[in-house]
C-alpha positions as CSV (number, residue, x, y, z in Angstrom):
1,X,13.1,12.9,-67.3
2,X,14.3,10.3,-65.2
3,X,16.3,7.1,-66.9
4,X,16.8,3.7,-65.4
5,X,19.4,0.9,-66.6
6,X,19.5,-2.1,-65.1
7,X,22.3,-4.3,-66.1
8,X,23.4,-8.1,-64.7
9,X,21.1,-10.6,-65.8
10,X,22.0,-13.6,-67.7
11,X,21.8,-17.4,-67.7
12,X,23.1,-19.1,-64.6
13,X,23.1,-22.4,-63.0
14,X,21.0,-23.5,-60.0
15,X,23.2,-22.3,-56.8
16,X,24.8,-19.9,-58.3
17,X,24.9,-16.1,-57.8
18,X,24.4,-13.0,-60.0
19,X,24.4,-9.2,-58.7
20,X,22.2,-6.8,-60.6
21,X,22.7,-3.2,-60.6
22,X,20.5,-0.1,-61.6
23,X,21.9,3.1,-62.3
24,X,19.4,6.1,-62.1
25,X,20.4,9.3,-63.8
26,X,18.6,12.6,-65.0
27,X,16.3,15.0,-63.4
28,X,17.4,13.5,-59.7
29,X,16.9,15.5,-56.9
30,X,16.3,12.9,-54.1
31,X,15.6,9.2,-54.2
32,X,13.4,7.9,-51.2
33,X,12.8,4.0,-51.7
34,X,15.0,2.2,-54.2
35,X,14.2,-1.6,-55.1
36,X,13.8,-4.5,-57.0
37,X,10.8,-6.3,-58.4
38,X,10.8,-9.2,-60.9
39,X,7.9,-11.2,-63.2
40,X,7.5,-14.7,-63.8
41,X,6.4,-16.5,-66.9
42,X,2.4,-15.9,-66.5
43,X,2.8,-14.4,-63.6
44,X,1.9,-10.9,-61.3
45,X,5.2,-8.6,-60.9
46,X,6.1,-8.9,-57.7
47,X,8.6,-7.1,-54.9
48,X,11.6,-8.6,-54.3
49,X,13.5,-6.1,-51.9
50,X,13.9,-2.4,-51.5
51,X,15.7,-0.1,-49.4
52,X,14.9,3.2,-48.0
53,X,17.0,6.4,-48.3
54,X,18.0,5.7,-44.2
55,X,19.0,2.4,-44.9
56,X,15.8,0.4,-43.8
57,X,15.7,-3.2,-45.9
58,X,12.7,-5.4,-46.8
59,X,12.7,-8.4,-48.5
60,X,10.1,-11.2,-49.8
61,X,9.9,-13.9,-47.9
62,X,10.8,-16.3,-50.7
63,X,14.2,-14.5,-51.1
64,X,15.1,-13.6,-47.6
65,X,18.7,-14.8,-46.6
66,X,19.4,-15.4,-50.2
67,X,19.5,-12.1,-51.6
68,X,21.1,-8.7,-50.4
69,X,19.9,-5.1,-51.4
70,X,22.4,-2.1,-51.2
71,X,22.9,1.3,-52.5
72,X,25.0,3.9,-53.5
73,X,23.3,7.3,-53.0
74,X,26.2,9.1,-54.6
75,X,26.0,6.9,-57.7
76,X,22.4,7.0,-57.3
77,X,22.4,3.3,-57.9
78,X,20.9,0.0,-56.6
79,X,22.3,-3.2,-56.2
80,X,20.7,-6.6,-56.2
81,X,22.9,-9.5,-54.8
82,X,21.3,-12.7,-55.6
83,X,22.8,-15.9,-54.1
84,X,21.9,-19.7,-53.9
85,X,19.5,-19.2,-56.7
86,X,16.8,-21.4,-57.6
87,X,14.9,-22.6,-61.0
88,X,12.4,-20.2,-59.3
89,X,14.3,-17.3,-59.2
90,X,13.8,-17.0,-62.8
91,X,11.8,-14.2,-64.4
92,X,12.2,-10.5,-65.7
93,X,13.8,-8.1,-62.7
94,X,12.8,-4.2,-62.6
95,X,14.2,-1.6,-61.0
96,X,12.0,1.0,-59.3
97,X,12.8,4.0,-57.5
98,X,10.4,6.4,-55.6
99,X,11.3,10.0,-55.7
100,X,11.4,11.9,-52.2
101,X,9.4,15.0,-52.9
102,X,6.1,14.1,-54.9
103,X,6.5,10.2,-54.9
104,X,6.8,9.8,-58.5
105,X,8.2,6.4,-59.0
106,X,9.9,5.2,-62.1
107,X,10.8,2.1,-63.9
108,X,13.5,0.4,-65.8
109,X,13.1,-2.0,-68.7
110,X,14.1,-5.0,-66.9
111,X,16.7,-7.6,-66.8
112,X,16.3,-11.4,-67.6
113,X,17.4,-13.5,-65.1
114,X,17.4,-17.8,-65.8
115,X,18.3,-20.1,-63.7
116,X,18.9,-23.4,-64.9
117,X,21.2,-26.2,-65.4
């Protein structure tokens, strides 16, 4: 079994900033991709970012030099730093991470992110 916690969401005005991490832990026994995806209100869950095991980085276009994706393979976490956010920005954010052998992915519960004044 593989366990997911997100944590970092809250309330925060337009501008602002807010990092969200995601702490994988159980039957690990190599992470490829790691990354975020969040759902609007009425709307398709989408990708934010992820980031490969080598590094590699890929944003949407709607959060590209806003937001910043890292990791921490010995932690076997994911970060999510979120800057100059927008009313837009608001929505449910998931962690996913895609397992190197067999490409099993798996899924957090979400954190809620607001943005507003």
């Amino acid at each position: 079994q593989v366990q997911l916690v997100e944590s970092g969401g809250g309330l925060v005005q337009p501008g602002g900033s807010l990092r969200l991490s995601c702490a994988a832990s159980g039957s690990i026994f190599s992470i490829n991709t790691m990354g975020w995806y969040r759902q609007a209100p009425g709307k398709e869950r989408d990708l934010v970012a992820t980031i490969t095991s080598g590094g590699t980085t890929n944003f949407a276009d709607s959060v590209k030099g806003r937001f910043t994706i890292s990791r921490d393979n010995a932690k076997n976490t994911v970060y999510l730093q979120m800057n100059s956010l927008k009313p837009e920005d608001t929505a449910v954010y998931y962690c996913k991470i895609r397992m190197l052998y067999g490409g099993m992915d798996y899924w957090g519960k979400g954190t809620l992110v607001t943005v507003s004044s």
